[in-house]
Wavefront OBJ file of the C-alpha trace (Angstrom):
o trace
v -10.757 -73.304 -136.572
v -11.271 -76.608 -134.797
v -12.396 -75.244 -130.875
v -13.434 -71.924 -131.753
v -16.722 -70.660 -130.012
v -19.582 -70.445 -132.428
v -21.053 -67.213 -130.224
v -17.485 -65.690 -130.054
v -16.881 -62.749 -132.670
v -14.752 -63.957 -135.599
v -11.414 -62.169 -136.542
v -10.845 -61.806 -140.277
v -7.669 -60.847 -141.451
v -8.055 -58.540 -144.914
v -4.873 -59.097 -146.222
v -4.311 -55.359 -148.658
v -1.562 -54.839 -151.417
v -2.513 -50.949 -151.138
v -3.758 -48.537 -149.225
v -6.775 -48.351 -151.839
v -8.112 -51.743 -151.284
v -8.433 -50.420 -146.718
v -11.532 -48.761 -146.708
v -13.371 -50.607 -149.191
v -13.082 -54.479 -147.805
v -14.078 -52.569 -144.171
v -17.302 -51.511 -145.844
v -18.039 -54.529 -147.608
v -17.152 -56.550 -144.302
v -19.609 -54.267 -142.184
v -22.531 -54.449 -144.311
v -22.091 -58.842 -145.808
v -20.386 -59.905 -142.400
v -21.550 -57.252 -139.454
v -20.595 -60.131 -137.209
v -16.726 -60.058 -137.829
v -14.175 -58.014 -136.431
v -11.392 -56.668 -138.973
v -7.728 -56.544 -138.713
v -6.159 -54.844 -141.714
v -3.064 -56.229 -142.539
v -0.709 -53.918 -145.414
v 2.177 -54.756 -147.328
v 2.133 -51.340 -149.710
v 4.926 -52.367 -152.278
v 2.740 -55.837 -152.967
v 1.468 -54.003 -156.568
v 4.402 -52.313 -157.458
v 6.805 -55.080 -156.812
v 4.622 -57.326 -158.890
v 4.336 -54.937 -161.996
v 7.785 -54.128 -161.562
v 8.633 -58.411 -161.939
v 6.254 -58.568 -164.861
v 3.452 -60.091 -163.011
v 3.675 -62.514 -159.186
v 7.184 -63.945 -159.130
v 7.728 -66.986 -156.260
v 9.568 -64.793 -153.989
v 6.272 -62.515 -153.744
v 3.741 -65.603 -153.579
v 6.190 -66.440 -150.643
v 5.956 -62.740 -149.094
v 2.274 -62.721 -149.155
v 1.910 -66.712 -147.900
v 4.052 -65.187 -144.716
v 1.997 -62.120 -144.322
v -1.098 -65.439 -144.230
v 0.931 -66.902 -141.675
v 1.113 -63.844 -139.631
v -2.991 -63.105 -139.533
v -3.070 -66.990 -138.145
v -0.867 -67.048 -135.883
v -2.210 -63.430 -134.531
v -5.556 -65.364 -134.050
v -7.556 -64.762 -137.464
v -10.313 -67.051 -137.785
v -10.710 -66.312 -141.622
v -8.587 -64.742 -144.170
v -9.669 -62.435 -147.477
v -7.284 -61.339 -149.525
v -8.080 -57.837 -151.840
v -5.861 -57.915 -153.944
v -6.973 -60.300 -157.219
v -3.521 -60.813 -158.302
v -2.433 -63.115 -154.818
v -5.186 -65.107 -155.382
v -3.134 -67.961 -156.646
v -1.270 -68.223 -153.461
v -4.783 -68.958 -151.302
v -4.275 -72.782 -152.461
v -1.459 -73.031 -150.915
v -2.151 -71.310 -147.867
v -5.596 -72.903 -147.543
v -3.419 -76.563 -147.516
v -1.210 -75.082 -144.280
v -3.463 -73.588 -142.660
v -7.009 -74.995 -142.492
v -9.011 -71.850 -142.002
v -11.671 -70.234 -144.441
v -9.856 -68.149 -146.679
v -11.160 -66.139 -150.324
v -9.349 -64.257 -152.335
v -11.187 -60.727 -153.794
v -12.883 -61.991 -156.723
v -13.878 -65.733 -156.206
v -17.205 -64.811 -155.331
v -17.157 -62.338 -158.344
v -16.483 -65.010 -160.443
v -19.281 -67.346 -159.413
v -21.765 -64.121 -159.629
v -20.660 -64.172 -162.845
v -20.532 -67.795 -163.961
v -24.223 -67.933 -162.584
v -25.500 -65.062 -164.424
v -24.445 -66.460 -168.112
v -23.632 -63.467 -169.296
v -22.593 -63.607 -173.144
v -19.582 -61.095 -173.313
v -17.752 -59.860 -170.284
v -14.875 -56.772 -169.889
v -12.648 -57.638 -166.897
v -11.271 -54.205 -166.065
v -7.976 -53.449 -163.995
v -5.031 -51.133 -163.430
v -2.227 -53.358 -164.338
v -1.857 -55.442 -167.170
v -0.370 -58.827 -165.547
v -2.878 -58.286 -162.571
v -5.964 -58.092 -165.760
v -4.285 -60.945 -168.018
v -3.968 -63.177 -164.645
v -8.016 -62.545 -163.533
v -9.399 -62.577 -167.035
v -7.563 -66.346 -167.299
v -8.781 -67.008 -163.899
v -12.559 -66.532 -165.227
v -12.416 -68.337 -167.950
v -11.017 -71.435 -165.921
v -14.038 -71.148 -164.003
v -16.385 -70.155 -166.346
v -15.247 -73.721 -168.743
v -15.577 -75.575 -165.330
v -19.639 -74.312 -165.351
v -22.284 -75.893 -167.344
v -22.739 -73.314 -170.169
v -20.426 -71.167 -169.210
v -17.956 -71.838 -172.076
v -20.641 -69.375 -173.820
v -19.448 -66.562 -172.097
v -16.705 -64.817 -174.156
v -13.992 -62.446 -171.383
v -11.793 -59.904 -172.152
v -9.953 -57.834 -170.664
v -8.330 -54.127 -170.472
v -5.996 -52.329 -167.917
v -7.255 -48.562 -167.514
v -4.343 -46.436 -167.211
v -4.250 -43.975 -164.492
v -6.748 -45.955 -162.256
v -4.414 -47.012 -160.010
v -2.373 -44.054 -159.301
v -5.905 -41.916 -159.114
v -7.281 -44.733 -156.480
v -4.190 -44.287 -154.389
v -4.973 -40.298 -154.042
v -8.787 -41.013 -153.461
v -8.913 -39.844 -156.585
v -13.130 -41.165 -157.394
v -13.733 -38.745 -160.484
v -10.299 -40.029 -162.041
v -11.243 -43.401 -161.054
v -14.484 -43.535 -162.931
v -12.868 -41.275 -165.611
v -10.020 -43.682 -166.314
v -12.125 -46.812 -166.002
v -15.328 -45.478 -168.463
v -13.020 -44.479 -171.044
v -10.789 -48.067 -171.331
v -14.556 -50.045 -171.404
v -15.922 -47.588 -174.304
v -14.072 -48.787 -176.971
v -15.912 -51.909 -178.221
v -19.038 -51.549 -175.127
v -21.631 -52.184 -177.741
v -20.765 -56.189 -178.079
v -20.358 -56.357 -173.892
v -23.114 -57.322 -171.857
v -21.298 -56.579 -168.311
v -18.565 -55.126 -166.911
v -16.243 -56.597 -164.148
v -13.799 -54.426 -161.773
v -12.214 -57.477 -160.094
v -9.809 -55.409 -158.058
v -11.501 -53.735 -154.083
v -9.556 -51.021 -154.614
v -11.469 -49.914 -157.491
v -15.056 -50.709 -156.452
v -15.877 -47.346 -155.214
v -16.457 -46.245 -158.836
v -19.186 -48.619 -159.654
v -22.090 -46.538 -159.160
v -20.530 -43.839 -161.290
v -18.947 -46.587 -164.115
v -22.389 -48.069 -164.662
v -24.163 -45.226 -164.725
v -22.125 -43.618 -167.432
v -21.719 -47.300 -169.398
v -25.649 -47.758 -168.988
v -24.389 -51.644 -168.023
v -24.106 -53.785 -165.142
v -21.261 -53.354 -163.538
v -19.998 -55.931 -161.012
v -17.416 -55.289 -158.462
v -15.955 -57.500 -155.555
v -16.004 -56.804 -152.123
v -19.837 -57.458 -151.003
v -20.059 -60.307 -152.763
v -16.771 -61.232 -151.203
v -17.907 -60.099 -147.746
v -20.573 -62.476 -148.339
v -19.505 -65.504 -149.149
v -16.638 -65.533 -146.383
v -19.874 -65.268 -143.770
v -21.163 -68.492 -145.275
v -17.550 -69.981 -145.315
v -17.436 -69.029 -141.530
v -20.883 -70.185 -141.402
v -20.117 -73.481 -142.211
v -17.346 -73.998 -140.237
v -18.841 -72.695 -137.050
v -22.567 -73.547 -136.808
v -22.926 -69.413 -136.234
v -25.061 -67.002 -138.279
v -27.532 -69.908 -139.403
v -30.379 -67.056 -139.724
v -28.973 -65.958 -143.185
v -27.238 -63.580 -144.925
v -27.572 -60.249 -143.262
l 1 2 3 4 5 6 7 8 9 10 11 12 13 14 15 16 17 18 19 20 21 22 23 24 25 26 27 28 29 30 31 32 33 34 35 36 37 38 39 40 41 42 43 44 45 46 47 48 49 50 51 52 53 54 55 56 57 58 59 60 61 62 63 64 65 66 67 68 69 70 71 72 73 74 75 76 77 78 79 80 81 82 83 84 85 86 87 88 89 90 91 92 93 94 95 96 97 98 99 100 101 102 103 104 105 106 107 108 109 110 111 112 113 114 115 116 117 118 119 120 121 122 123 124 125 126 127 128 129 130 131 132 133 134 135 136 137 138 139 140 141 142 143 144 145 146 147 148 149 150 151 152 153 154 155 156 157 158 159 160 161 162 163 164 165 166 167 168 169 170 171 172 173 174 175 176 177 178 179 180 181 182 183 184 185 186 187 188 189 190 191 192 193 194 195 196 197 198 199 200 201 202 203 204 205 206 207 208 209 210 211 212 213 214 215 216 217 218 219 220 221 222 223 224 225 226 227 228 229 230 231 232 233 234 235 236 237 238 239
């Protein structure tokens, strides 16, 4: 971002694997980065290609690192991706293309290293997408002092996906309370790593009678001190 304006109004590029993930990075974006302007960029088959492989196969780490490419070169100062399971791509990209770039649940993950939680339930909609985050957290979590304490698991909710691409919220909230109930008595908190699912928190804690943690504001966030940082802009604080 070397020559960019400090006063001029970033771009970020939210890079979405469904049509789900749209409307809640926007919100996230307008209330932890008011500053930024946001092109939505959509590749729709990006989930359904994966679960189809069995999980991210090179030539999709490659389709997403070119739909990267394509938010730089179009001018985007910073790059968020929602969709947890390209996260793994980011170091790559991050090594091409110098620009502040997060994928949806880094800034999850530190919430939830800092909190020291003692049991965790990572929930998601596909299975590869959950086994890939919940081994992601626990990477990060044995990289923290005392995190090693914290025990993860994890637990696709069926029907969550296909009920978040119809706007679906009661099915949402449905679909994710009932795949946390089994066992909820030994978790502390409950983790929906994925944007396109964080409109059910309010509803998913409330019925769990846990915290629930979900992505995008705390992903909006930390992408406006990343920017921050690179730019000298914003130095009054978060918003």
């Amino acid at each position: 971002m070397s020559g960019r304006r400090a006063d001029r109004q970033p771009l970020v590029a939210v890079v979405n694997a469904t049509p789900a993930s749209v409307e809640p990075a926007r919100t996230a974006l307008a209330e932890g980065f008011p500053e930024a302007s946001v092109w939505n960029l959509l590749d729709d088959r990006l989930i359904g290609d994966a679960e189809a492989a069995g999980g991210l196969t090179p030539a999709l780490s490659d389709r997403m690192l070119s739909l990267i490419g394509h938010a730089v070169r179009g001018g985007a100062d910073a790059v968020l991706l929602s969709c947890s399971m390209y996260g793994p791509v980011l170091e790559q990209a991050r090594r091409e293309h110098g620009r502040p770039m997060l994928s949806s649940d880094e800034a999850l993950f530190a919430e939830v290293s800092r909190r020291r939680f003692g049991h965790v339930l990572l929930l998601g909609h596909l299975a590869p997408a959950v086994e890939d985050s919940v081994n992601r957290l626990r990477r990060v979590l044995s990289s923290t002092e005392g995190g090693t304490r914290t025990r993860v698991t994890g637990r696709a909710a069926s029907g969550a996906a296909a009920a978040a691409a119809r706007g679906d919220l009661d099915a949402v909230e449905t679909s994710l309370t009932e795949a946390a109930t089994p066992g909820l008595r030994e978790v502390d908190a409950v983790i929906l790593g994925m944007f396109s699912l964080s409109p059910a928190h309010a509803g998913v804690e409330k019925a769990l009678g846990l915290p629930v943690l979900s992505a995008p504001l705390l992903a909006a966030r930390s992408l406006r001190e990343k920017v921050a940082a690179e730019t000298g802009a914003f130095q009054g604080g978060p918003p």
